[in-house]
N, C-alpha and C positions, 0 to 999 in steps of 0.2 A: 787776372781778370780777362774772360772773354765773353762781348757781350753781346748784342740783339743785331750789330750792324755785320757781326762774321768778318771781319775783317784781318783779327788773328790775335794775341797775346799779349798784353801789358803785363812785364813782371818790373815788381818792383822791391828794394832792398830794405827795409824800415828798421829803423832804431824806435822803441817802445818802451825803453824806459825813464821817460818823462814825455814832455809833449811829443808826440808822433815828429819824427825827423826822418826826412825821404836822403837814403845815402847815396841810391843810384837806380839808376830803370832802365828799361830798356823795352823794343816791341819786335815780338815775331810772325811776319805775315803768314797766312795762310796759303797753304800749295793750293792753287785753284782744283785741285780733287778731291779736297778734304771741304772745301767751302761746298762744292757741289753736293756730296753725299752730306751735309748738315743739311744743306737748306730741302734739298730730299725729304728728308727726315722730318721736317714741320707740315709735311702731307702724311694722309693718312693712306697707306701703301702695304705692301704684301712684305714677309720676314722680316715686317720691321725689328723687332727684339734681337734676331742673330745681327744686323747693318748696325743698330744702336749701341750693339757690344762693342763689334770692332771699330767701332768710329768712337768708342768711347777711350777704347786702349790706344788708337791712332793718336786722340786728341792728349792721351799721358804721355806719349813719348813727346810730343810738341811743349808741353808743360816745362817735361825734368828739363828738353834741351834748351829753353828759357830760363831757367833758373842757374842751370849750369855754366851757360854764358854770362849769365851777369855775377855767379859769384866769382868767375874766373877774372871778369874785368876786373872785378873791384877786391882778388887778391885775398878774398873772404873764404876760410876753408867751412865745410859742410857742417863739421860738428858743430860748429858755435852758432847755428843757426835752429834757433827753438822750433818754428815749425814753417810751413807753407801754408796759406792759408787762400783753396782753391774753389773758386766760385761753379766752375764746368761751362759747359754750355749749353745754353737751355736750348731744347727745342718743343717743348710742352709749357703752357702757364695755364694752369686749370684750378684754381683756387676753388672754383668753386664748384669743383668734381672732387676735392680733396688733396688736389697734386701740385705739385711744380716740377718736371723734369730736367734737370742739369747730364747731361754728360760728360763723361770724362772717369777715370780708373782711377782711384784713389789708393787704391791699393799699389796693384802697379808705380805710381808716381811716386808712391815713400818706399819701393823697393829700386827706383831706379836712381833715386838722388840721395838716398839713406839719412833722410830728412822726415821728420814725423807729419802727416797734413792732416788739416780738417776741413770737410769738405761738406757736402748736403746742408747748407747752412739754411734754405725754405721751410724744410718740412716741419721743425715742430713748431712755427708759427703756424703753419696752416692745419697743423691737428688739434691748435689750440684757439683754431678759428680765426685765425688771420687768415689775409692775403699771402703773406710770405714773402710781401714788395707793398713798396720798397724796402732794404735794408740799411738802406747809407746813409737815412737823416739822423741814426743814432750818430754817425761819425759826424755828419757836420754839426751836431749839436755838440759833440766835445770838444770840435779844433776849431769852430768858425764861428760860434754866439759870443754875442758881446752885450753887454747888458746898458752900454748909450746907445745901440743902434739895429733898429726893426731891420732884419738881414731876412732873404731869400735868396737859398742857393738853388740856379736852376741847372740839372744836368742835361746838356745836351747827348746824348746817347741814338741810340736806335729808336731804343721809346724816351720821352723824355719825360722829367719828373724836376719837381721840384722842393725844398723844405723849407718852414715857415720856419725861422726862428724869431719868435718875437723880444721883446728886450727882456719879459716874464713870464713864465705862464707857462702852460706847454707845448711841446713842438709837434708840430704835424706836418703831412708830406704825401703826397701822393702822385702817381704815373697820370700826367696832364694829355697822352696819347702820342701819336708818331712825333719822334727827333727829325732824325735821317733814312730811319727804316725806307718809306715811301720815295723819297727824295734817291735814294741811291739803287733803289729798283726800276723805277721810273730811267734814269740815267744809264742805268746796265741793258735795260731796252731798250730803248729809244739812238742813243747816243755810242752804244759798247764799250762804255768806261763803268768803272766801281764805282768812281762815286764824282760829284759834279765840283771840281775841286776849286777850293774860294767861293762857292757860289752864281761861277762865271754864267753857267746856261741860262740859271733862273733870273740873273741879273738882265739877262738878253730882252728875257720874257715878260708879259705881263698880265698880271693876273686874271683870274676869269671869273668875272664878281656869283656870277650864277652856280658855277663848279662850286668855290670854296663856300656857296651857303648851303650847296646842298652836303658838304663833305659834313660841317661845322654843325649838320643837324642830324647827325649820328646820336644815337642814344645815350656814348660813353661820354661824351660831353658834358650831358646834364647831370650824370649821375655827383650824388655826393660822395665824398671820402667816407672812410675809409675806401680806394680801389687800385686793381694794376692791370694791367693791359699788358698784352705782348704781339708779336705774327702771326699768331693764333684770331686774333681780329682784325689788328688794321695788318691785313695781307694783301698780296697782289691781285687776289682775286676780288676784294672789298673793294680796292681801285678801281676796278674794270667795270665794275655793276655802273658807273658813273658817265659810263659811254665816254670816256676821257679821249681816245679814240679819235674821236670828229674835231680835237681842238688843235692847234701846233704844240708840238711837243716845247718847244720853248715856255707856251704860254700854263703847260700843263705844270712845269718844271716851276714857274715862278707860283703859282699857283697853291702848289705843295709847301712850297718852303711860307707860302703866307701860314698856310693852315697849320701849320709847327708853330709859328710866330703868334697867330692869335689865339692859340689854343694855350698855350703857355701865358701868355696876356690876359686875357678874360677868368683863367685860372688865378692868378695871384691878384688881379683886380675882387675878384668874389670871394678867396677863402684866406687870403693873406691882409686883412683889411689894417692901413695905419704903416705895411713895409715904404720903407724907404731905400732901401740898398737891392739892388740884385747882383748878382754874381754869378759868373757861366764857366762852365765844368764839361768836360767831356769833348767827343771827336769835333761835335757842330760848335765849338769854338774856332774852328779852323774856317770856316763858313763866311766868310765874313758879309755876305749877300743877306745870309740869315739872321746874323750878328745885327747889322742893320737894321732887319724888317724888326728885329724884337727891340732893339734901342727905341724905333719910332714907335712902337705898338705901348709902351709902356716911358711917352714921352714925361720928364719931369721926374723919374725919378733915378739915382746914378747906377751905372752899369758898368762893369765892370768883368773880369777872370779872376778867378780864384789867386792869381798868381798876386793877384794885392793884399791876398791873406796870406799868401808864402807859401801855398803849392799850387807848382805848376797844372793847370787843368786838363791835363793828358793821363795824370797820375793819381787823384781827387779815389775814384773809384774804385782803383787796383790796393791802396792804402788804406780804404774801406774795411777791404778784407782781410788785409794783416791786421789790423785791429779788431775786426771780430775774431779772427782766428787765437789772437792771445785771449780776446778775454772768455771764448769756449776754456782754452786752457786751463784759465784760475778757476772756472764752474761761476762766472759773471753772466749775467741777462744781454743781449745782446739787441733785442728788439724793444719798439715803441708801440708798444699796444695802441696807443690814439693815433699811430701811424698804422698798420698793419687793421687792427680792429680785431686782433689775438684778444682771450679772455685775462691776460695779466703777464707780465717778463717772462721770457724765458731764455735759458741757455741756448745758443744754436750750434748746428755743426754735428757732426761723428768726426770723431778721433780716431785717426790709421797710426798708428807708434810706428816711431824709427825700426 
């Protein structure tokens, strides 16, 4: 899995045949030349299509040599491994132009690991009139629902999202807007670091009640679910319309990480009505500034990391995909139509054979 924050590679080892069992993981950062030419690439610019190739073959080699490390750590030879199961890296989410763009060589990656992958996992939700996002509340609906207790898992990511799993009924889920995307753009300006680590800047800071209402009344806020969001809207350049500029960057920094926090907050306060449990997933677990702001945002009800369900939250969304990747394999549905707002299940994925 590589996701919204560019950050570089989460591979992970799964056993799948019974409940999802994580054997070993591992993460490989991205050479700051490859982060450069992606984030590039989420502008609309000249050759895009030849850059989009080779950054797509760039990003296979990084792939197999992630894989290839962790089967070597864990002493696991190639052949016994059913498939890879490769998300890419988007730098399009146009659902509603027909698209989702992932990069990445799929072909390429099952000729360099001799490993079969299946890749393009968006498209036929979105031909079948989804979003094509989120994908991963089918997975926490098979590893994480429990029928005593109203569960929301919220992942923090780039963008971040969340899934309603109620004790009955059906599951829904949707992209709640910026995780870390803005928080770690804001910090790569401002400060010259990737990203604001523990939350230390924003903690410094304090918030700017006028900023975060006018962030907070963004359109994608009020929309209802079925929806996904990506850099494609909350961008850098979305940030800047806000004259953010005139504020202290400390104060902009704490600011941001509210607007993650309440955005997430007022989202399961409105569409998750009755949860009791949240649970956090993804990079902005590490946050812990952020961690905070969403514990008090969502005071009274318990919080927690997935790691109290029995995966670690680093790994929640890279294990996502090894499980849709097998169940492309057996010809299983793989999406949630009342997640997605797709006209009925379907298979996701193209299959590259060994």
């Amino acid at each position: 899995m590589s996701g919204t924050s560019l950050d570089g590679v989460d591979a992970v080892l799964v056993d799948l045949r019974g409940r999802p069992c994580l054997l070993g993981a591992g993460f490989l950062r991205y050479p700051k030349s490859l982060k450069a030419i992606l984030l590039a690439l989420h502008e609309i610019s000249g050759d895009e299509v030849h850059r989009a190739a080779l950054a797509g073959i760039e990003l296979s080699r990084l792939y197999a040599k992630a894989v290839q490390r962790l089967l070597e750590k864990h002493q696991v030879p190639a052949q016994t491994v059913s498939a890879i199961g490769c998300h890419g890296q988007t730098v399009r989410h146009r659902p509603g132009a027909g698209y989702s763009s992932q990069l990445g060589n799929p072909a390429w990656l099952a000729e360099r690991t001799g490993i079969a992958v299946v890749a393009d996992f968006r498209s036929r939700d979105i031909a079948a009139g989804g979003q094509g996002a989120p994908l991963v509340p089918a997975f926490h609906a098979a590893v994480f629902r429990d029928s005593r207790h109203h569960r929301v898992i919220a992942n923090l990511g780039g963008i971040a999202n969340i899934t309603d799993l109620p004790r009955q009924g059906p599951v829904t889920g949707f992209d709640t807007g910026p995780g870390n995307v803005l928080l770690d753009a804001w910090t790569r300006e401002r400060f010259g670091r990737d990203f604001d680590r523990s939350g230390a800047i924003a903690a410094r800071g304090r918030p700017v009640a006028s900023l975060l209402k006018a962030l907070l009344a963004d359109p994608y806020f009020r929309r209802s679910p079925p929806k996904s969001t990506g850099r494609d809207h909350f961008s850098f350049d979305w940030l800047h319309r806000f004259s953010v500029g005139k504020h202290k960057a400390e104060d902009v920094q704490a600011t941001l990480a509210e607007l993650t926090a309440c955005s997430i907050a007022k989202a399961i306060a409105k569409f998750c009505a009755g949860a009791e449990e949240v649970y956090l997933c993804g990079g902005g677990v590490r946050n812990h500034d952020l961690v905070r702001r969403i514990t008090r945002e969502l005071a009274g009800m318990k919080i927690a990391s997935t790691d109290r369900l029995g995966i670690h939250p680093d790994w929640v969304e890279a294990m996502a995909f090894a499980w849709l990747a097998q169940r492309a394999l057996k010809r299983e549905t793989g999406n949630l139509p009342e997640v997605t707002g797709a006209k009925g299940p379907r298979v996701l994925g193209a299959i590259y054979a060994a």
